[in-house]
C-alpha positions as CSV (number, residue, x, y, z in Angstrom):
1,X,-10.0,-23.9,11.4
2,X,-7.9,-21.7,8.9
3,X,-8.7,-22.2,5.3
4,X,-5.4,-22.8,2.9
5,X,-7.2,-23.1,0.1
6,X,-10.2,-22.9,-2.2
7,X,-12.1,-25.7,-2.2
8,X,-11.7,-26.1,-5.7
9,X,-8.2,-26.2,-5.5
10,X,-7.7,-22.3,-6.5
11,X,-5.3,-20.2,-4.6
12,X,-7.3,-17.7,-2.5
13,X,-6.4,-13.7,-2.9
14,X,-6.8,-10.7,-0.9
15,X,-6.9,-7.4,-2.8
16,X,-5.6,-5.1,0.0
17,X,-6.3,-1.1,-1.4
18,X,-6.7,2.1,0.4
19,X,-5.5,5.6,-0.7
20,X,-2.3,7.0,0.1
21,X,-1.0,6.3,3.5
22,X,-4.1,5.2,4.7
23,X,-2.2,2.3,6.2
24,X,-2.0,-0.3,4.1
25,X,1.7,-1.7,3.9
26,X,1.1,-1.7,8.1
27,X,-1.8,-3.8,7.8
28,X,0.3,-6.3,5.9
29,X,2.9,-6.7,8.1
30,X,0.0,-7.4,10.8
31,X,-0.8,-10.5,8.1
32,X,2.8,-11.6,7.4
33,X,3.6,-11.7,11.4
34,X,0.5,-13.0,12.6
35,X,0.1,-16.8,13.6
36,X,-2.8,-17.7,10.8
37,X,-1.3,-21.6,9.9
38,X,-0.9,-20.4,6.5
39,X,2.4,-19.2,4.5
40,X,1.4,-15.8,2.2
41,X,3.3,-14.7,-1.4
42,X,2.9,-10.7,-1.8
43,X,2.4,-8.7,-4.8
44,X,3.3,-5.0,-4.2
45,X,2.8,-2.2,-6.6
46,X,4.0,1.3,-6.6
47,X,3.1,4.3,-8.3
48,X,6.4,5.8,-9.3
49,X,10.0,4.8,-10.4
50,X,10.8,3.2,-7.3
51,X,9.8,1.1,-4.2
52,X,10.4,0.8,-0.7
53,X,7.8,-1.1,0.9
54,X,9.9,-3.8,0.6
55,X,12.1,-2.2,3.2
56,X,9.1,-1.1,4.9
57,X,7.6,-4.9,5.6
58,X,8.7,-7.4,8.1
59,X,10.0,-9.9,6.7
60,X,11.1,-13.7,8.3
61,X,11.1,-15.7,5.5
62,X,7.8,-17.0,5.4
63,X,6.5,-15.2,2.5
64,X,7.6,-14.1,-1.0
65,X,7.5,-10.9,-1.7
66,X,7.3,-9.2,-6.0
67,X,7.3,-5.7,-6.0
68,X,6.2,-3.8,-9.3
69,X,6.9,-0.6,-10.3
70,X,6.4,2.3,-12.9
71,X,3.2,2.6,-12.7
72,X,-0.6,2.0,-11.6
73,X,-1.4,-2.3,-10.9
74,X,-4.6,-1.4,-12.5
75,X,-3.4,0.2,-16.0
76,X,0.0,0.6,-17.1
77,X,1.6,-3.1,-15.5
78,X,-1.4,-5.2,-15.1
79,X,-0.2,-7.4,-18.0
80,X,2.4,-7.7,-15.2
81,X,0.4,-9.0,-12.7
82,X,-0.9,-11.9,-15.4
83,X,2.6,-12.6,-15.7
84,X,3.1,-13.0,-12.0
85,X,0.3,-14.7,-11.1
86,X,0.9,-17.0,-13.4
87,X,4.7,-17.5,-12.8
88,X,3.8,-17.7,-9.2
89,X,1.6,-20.6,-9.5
90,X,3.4,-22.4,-11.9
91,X,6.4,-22.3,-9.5
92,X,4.0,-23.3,-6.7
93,X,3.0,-26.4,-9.0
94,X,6.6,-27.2,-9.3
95,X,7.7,-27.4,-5.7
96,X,10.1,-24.5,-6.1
97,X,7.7,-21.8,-4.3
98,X,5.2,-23.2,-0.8
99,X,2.7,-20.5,-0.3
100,X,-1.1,-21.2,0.5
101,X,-2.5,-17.8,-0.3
102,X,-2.2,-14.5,-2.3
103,X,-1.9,-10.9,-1.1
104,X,-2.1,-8.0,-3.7
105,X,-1.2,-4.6,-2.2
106,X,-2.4,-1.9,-4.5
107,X,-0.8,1.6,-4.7
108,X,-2.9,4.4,-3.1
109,X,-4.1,5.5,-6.5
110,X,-5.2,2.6,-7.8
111,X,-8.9,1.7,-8.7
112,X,-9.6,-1.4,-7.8
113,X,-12.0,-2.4,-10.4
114,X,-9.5,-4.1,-13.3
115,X,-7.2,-5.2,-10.6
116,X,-10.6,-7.6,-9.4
117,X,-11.3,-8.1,-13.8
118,X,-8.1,-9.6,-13.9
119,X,-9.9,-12.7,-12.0
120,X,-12.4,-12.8,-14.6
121,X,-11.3,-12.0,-17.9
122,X,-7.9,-13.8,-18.0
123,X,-8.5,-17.5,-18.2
124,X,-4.9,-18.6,-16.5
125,X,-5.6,-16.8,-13.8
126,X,-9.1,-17.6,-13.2
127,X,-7.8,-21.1,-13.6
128,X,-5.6,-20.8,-10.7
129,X,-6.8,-18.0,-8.3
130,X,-9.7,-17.3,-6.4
131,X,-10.9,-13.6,-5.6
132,X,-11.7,-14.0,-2.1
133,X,-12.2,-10.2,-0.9
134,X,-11.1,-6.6,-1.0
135,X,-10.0,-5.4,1.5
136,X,-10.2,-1.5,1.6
137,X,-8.2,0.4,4.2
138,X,-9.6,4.2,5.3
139,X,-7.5,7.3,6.8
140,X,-10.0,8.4,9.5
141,X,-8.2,11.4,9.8
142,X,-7.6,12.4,6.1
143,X,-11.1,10.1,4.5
144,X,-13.0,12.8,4.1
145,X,-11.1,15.1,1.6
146,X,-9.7,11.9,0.1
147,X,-13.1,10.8,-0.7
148,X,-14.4,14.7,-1.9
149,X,-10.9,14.9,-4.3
150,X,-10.4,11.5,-5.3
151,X,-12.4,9.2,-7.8
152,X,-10.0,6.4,-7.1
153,X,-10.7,6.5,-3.1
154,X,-14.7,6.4,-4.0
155,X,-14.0,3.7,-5.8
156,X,-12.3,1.5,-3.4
157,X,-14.4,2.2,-1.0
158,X,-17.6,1.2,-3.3
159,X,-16.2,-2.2,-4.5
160,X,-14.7,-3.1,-1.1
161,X,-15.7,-6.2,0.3
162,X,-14.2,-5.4,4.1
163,X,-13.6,-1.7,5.6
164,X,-11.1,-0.6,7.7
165,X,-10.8,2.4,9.1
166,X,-7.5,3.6,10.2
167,X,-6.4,6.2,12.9
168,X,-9.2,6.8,14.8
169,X,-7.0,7.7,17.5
170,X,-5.8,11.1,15.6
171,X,-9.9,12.0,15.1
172,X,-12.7,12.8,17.9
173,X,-15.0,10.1,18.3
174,X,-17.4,12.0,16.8
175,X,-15.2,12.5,13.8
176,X,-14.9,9.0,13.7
177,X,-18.5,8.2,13.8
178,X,-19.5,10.4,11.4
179,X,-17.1,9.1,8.6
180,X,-18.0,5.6,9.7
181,X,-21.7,6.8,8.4
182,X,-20.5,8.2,5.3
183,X,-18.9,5.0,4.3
184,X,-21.8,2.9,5.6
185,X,-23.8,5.6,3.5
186,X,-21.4,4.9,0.2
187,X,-21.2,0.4,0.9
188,X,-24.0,-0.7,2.9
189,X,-22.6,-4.6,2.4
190,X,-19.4,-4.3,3.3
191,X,-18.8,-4.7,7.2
192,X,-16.6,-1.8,9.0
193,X,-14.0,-2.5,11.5
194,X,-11.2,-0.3,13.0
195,X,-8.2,-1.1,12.4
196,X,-5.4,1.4,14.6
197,X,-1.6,0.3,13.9
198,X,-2.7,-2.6,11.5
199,X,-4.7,-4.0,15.1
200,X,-7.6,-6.1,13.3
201,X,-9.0,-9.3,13.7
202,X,-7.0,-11.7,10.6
203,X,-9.2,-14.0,10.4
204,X,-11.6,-11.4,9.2
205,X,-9.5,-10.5,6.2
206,X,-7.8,-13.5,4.9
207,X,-9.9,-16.7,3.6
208,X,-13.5,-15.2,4.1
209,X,-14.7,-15.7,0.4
210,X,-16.7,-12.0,0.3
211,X,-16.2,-11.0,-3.2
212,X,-19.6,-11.2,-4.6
213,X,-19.3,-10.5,-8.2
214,X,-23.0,-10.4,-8.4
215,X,-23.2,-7.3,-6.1
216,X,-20.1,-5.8,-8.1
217,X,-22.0,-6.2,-11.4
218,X,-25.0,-3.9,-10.1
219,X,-22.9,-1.4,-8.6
220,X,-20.6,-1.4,-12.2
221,X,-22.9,-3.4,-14.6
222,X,-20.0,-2.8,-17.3
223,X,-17.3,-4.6,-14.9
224,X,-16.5,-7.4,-17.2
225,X,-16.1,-5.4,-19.8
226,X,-14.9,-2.0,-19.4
227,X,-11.3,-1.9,-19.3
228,X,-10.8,1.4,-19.0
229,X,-9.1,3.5,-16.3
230,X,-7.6,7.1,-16.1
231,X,-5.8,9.2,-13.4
232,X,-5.4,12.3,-12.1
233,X,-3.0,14.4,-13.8
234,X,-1.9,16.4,-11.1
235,X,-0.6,13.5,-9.3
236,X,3.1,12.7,-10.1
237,X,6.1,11.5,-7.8
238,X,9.5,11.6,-7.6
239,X,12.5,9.8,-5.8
240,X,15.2,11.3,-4.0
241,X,18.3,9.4,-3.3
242,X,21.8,9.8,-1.2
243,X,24.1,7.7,-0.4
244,X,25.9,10.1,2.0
245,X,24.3,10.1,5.8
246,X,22.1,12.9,6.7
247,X,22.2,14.7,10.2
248,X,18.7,13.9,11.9
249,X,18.3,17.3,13.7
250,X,18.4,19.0,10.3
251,X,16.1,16.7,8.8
252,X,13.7,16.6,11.9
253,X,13.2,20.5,10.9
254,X,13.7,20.3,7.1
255,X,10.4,18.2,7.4
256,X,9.0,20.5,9.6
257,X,9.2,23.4,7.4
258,X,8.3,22.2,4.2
259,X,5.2,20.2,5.5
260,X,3.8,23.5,7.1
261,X,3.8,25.6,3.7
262,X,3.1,22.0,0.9
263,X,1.4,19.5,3.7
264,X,-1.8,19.6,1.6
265,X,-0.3,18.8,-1.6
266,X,2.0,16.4,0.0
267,X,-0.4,13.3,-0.5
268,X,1.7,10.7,0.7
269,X,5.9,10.6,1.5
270,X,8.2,7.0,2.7
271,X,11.3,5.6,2.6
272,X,14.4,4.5,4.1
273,X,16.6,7.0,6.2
274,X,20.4,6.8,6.3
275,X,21.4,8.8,9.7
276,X,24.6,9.7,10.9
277,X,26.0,8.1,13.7
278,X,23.1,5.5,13.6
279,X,23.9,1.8,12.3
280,X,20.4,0.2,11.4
281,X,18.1,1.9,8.8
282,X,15.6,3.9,9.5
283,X,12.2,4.0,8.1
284,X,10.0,7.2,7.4
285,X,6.2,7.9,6.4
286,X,4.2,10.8,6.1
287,X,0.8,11.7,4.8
288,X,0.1,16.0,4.7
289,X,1.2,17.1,8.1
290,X,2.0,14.3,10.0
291,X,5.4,12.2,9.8
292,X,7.4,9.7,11.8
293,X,9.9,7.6,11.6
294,X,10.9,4.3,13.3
295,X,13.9,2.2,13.8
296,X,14.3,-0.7,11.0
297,X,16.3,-3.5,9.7
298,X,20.4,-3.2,10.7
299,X,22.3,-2.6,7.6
300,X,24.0,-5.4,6.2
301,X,27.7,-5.3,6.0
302,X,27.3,-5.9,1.6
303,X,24.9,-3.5,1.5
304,X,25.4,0.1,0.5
305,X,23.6,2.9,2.8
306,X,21.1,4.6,0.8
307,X,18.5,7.4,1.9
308,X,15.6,6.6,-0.3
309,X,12.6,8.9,-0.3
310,X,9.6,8.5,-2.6
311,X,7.3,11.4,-2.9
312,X,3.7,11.4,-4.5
313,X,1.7,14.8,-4.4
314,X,0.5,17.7,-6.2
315,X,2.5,19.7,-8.5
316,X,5.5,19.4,-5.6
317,X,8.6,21.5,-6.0
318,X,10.9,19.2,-6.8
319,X,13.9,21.1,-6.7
320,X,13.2,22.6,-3.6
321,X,12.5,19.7,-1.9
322,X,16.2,17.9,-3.4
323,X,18.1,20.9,-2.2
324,X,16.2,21.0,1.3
325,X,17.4,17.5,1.9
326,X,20.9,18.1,0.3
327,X,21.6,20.9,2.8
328,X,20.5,17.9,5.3
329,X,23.6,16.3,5.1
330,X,25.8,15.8,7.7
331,X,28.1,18.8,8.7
332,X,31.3,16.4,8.4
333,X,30.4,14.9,5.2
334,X,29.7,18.3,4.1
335,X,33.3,19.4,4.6
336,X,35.1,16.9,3.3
């Protein structure tokens, strides 16, 4: 029997983190299309001026989606996740908004420590919601150097309360054991699952009441206390942005270049495509080396058609990169 609710009434909420393009957003849409009896409202956040996971997710109107942007959920905007959270259940009080549960997508560079606080420490919120696990997502094929370079992917592995470990089908299966060990090494409570192409048992993830503030306060015994929370300088993104349709060939091998000589500092790269000659979006990921892209929404006749790009990485050239995809654009266009 699926769980709507707390039994104290409190709305139950699944922190779902994971470093950059670990596989996260396609996790969620696993949730938001899967036949759990329950109806889901999503809070997304994005490190950088702009979003497009929104575009990324599938959505059938069965689940209300707030993005929020500019910055980190767990520092800059988390006063605008109290606000949120408490807009969303007072609307849920109301009548205007029927959702039975909470999702919380974190950007890749979040730490999911004051995200978890904010359960604690504000009273609204604890008034209303229920942590009821966190769920941490793991690159099989790019956890290892995440974990050696990144404080942040450490730390969501150390406070998560499920583990899922994604791509096991780009690594050997020795590869895949041995980083299975390492993270069994760094949470010995926290159960780990794969999850290939967002492929995991729901039920697993959603209404399982795991958080166990107990076992958070000996692995951070200042949790309730210290706000605090810094990033990695070196980290920034940027957003590129064309409303004229590129040529796909030309982008197929822009990509190709510029991942072969910046891949490593190219941490994590999405968005939505507009190609000539092709009348639905199209939506793009990449993390380092590897990229695809897949066939998404048709556009909608009110709409305009924008290519939208957000880039997060290491000291990237920025210029380069907007005059590489510049010189993408169709030959036609190009002429005109």
């Amino acid at each position: 029997m699926t769980r709507l609710a707390s039994n104290d009434g409190r709305i139950p909420t699944t922190i779902l983190t994971g470093f950059l393009g670990s596989g996260k957003t396609t996790l969620l849409n696993r949730v938001l299309t899967e036949h759990h009896g329950g109806r889901v409202a999503v809070i997304e956040n994005e490190f950088g001026e702009a979003g497009i996971d929104n575009e990324l997710l599938v959505q059938d109107g069965h689940e209300q989606i707030v993005e929020m942007n500019n910055g980190c959920i767990c520092c800059t905007v988390r006063g605008d996740l109290v606000r949120i959270l408490g807009s969303l259940a007072e609307r849920r009080r109301t009548g205007e908004l029927d959702f039975d549960r909470v999702i919380i997508e974190t950007t890749g560079l979040a730490d999911p420590a004051p995200v978890a606080q904010t359960f604690f420490v504000d009273e609204t919120v604890q008034e209303n919601y229920l942590l009821d696990a966190i769920v941490t997502v793991v690159d099989a094929r790019h956890g290892n150097a995440q974990l050696d370079e990144h404080h942040e992917a450490q730390e969501q592995v150390g406070f998560a309360d499920r583990i899922l470990l994604s791509k096991t089908d780009l690594v050997t299966p020795d590869d895949a054991q041995a980083i299975t060990a390492r993270l069994r090494q760094m949470n010995a409570r926290a159960p780990i699952e794969h999850s290939d192409f967002g492929r995991t048992g729901i039920s697993r993830l959603i209404d399982i009441r795991s958080f166990d503030l107990d076992a958070i306060l000996e692995i951070e015994p200042d949790f309730l206390e210290d706000l605090s929370h810094e990033h990695d300088d070196d980290v920034s993104s940027f957003v590129y942005r064309s409303t004229v349709p590129l040529d796909a060939d030309r982008l197929e091998e822009f990509f190709g270049s510029i991942v072969q000589i910046y891949g490593a500092a190219m941490l994590r790269y999405k968005g939505v495509l507009n190609l000539a000659g092709v009348e639905r979006r199209t939506t793009f990921q990449g993390v380092h080396m590897i990229f695809g892209a897949d066939v998404g929404k048709p556009w909608r006749s009110d709409e305009t058609r924008e290519t939208k790009i957000v880039f997060i990485g290491r000291q990237l050239p920025q210029d380069l990169i907007r005059q590489g995809l510049d010189a993408c654009i169709e030959v036609e266009q190009k002429h005109r």
